[in-house]
N, C-alpha and C positions, 0 to 999 in steps of 0.2 A: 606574458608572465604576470601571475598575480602576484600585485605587493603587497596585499593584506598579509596578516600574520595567522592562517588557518591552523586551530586545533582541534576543529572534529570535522570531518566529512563523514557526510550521513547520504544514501545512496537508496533508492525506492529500487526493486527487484525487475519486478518484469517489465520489457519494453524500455528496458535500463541498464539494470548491473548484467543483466544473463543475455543469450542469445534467445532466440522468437522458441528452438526447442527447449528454452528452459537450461542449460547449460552455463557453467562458468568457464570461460577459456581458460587456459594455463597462462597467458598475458594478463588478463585482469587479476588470478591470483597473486603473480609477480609483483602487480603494481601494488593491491593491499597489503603483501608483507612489506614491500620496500615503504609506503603508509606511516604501519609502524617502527621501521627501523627511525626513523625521521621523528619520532614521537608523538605522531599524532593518530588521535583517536578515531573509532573506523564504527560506521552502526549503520544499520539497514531497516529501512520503514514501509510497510508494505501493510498488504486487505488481509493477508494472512494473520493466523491466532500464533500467539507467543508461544505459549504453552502444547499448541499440536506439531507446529511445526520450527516456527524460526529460532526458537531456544536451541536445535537439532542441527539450524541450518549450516553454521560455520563450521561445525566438525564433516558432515557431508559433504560439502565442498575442500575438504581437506584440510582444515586449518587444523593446528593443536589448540588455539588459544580459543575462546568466545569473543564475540564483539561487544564493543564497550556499550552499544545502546542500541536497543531492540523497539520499534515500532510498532505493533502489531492492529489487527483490527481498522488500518487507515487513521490510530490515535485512541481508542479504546483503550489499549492497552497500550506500557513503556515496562520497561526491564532498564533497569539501570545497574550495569552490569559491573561499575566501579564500585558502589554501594552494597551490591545485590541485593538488590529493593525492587518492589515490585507492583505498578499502580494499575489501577481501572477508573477510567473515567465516563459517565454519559451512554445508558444504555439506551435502548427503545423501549418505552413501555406496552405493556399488552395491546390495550388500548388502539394506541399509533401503528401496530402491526398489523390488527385489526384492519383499519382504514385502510393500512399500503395495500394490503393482500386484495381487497375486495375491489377498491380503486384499481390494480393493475388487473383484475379477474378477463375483464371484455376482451384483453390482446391472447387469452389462451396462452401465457406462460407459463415456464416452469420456475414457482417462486422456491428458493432453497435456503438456508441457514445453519450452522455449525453448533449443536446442542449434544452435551453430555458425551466430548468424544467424537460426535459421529455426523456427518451431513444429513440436515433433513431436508425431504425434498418431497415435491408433493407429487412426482412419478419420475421411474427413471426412464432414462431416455439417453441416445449415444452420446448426449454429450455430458451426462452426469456420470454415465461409466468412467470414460473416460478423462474429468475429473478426481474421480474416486484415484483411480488406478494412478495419476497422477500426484494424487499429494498423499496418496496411502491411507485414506481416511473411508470409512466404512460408510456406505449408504443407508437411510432408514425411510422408507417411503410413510408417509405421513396418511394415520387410515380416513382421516380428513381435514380440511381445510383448518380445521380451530385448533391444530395441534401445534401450525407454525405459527401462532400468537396464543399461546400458554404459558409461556416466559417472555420475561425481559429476556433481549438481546443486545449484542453492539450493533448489528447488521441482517439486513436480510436484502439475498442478489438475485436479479432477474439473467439469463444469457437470452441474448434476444441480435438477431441477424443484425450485420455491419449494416445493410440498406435501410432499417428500420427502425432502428436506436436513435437517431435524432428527432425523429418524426416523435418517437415517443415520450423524450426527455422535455420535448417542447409542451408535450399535452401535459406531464409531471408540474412544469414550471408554471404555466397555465393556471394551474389550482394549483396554489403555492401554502403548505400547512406553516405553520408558528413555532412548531416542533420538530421535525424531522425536514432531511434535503436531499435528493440523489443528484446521483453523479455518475459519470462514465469512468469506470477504472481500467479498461480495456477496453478497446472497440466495437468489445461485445459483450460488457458486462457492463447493467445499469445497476450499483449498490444505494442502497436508505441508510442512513445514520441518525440519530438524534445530531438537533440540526449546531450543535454545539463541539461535534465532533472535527477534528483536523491535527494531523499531522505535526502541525506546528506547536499544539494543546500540549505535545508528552514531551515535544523536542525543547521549549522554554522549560519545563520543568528540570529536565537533567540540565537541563546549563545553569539554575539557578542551585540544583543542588550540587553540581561538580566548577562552580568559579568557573564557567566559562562564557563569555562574551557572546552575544549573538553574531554580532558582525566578526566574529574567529571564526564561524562554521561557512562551508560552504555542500551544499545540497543540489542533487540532481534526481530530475525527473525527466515525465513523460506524458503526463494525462491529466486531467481535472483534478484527480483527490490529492494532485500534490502541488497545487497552486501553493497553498496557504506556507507551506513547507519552503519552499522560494522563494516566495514572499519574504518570510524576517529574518531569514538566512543572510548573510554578510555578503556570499556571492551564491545565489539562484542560478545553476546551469539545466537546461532543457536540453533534450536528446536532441538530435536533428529529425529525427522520426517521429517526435512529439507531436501532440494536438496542439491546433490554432491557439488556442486560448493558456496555454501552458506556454508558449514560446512567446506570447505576449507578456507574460508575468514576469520572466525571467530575465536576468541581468548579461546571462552569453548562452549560445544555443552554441552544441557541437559540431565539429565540421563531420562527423562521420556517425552514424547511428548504430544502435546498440546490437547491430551483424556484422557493424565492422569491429569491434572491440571501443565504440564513441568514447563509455568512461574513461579507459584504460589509456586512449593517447592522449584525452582533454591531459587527466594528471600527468602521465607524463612530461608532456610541452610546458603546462602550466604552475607544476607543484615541483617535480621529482629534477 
């Protein structure tokens, strides 16, 4: 049982709150309304845009209510959903997207990014369909390379095979820029941020705007971009299905992962 006195639980999405097809169980629904009957606060932080999708999320998933605090872009973006306010922090400059794109060129990716609305992508391919069709967001294939750094971004993401993604991330780390950082947000997804970017950047902010204590919240994850998120959280929980380096960060890892319902019985046993 935890005997901290928790007022926000904040929950990273895939490989987490949902099941591998993206799904919220009817158990984990239960346990976020019972959440709030208890009073406390419920927010979700994810690679996802506030504004395309997670603003949407909790009514999708059934709720009547919104959650108190929305994550969006890996800390790009926060929704402060007590206040309704709404911040941007730390984009990519031209510039630096520049460099990512041409720097990742030699591995024959497909570099993508979420501009005006719509995924851009620099060809489709089954698995940007399949994205598309996935978050409901329109594909725009890019008529060349200098169109996915013509803006500032939060993000631009590589999907690159489970075999070959570390191999990669080593050559990334390798030549290490002063500006931007990737990281693995799925096992097969290498994302860039300006290297100022985290999770943890919009979660201090709504604690300092709604009086809430750091060590009040408690956060779960699953992967690299939500280290930092665990980090200054009061109690950091990792999936059990988590990456190495997530399950090191963390202050309790689950006994069951996120196809058994992991959130849903951690809080129960431990909050509810």
């Amino acid at each position: 049982m935890i005997e901290k006195k928790i007022k926000l639980i904040v929950c990273d999405i895939d490989g987490t709150l949902v099941k591998n097809d993206r799904t919220l169980s009817s158990l984990t629904k239960e346990v976020i309304e019972e959440i709030y009957r208890k009073g406390i606060y419920f927010g979700i932080a994810s690679g996802r845009s506030v504004d395309q999708q997670l603003y949407y999320q909790a009514k999708n998933w059934g709720f009547d209510r919104n959650f108190e605090l929305l994550i969006g872009m890996n800390g790009s973006q926060m929704w402060d959903g007590i206040n309704e306010k709404r911040y941007d922090y730390y984009k990519l400059k031209r510039e630096w997207l520049k460099e990512i794109v041409e720097m990742m060129e030699p591995f024959d990716l497909n570099p993508f990014l979420y501009a005006n609305g719509k995924m851009l992508s620099k060809r489709l391919d089954r698995k940007t369909k399949a994205s598309s069709i996935r978050n409901k967001t329109k594909v725009k294939i890019a008529k060349d390379l200098s169109e996915l750094y013509a803006e500032e971004n939060e993000k631009i993401m590589f999907r690159i095979d489970e075999d070959r993604i570390d191999e990669i991330l080593d050559y990334v780390n390798a030549n290490p820029s002063p500006n931007y950082k990737a990281f693995k947000t799925q096992t097969t997804m290498l994302e860039f941020t300006d290297r100022r970017v985290s999770k943890s950047v919009a979660l201090k902010e709504f604690c300092i705007n709604n009086d809430i204590n750091l060590a009040q919240v408690m956060s779960f994850g699953d992967m690299s971009n939500d280290n930092d998120l665990l980090e200054v959280s009061g109690v950091g929980v990792c999936m059990s299905n988590g990456s190495e380096d997530t399950k090191a960060i963390a202050d309790i890892i689950t006994d069951k992962s996120n196809e058994e319902d992991g959130f849903a019985h951690f809080i129960i046993n431990n909050i509810l």
